[in-house]
N, C-alpha and C positions, 0 to 999 in steps of 0.2 A: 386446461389453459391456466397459466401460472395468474396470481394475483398481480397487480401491476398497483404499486405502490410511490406518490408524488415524490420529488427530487427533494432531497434530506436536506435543512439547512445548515448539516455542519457536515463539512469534508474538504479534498482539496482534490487539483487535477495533478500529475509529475508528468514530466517530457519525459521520454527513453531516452536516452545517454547519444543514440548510433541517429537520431533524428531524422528519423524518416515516415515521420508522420503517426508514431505509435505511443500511447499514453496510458499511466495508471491512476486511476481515479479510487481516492478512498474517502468513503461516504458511511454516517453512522448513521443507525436504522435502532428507534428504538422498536419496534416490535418484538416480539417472542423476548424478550428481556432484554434487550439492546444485543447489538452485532456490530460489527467492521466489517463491509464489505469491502473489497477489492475487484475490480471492473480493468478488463484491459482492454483498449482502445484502438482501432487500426481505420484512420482516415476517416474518422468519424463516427464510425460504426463499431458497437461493444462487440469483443468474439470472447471474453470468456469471461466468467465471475469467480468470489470465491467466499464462503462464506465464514467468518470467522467468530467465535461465538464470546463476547463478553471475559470470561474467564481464562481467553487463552491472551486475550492483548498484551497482558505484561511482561506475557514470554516474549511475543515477537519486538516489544521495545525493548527490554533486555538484552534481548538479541546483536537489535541493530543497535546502539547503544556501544554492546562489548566490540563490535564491528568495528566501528568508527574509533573505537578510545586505540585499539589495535591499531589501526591504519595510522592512524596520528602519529603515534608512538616511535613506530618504523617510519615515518617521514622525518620525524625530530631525529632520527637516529642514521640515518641515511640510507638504511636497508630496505632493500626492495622482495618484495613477496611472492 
């Protein structure tokens, strides 16, 4: 049986875009060296995790980050993707 570990006091929840009751929760754990976890949500009940380890976060804000400066870009420009 897995450890069951108290509700972290820093994260947040996201609605899914198609709103139909589905949500991703991102919660930091410091255990085993601090993590991101990502938890996704369906009507209340979690169906999946994901675990992300300290060292990789900056890619994934890097990431979304280059995403968004992109999307912007193309909306100031009037092209669509």
């Amino acid at each position: 049986m897995a450890d069951i570990h108290a509700l972290p006091a820093h994260g947040d929840v996201f609605l899914d875009a198609r709103d139909d009751g589905r949500a991703m929760r991102l919660s930091w754990h410091t255990e085993a060296g601090g993590m991101a976890v990502l938890s996704i949500w369906r009507a209340g009940t979690c169906v999946s995790t994901f675990q992300l380890g300290r060292e990789d976060i900056p890619d994934l804000i890097d990431t979304l980050v280059r995403g968004l400066a992109e999307d912007q870009a193309q909306h100031r420009t009037g092209q669509a993707s």
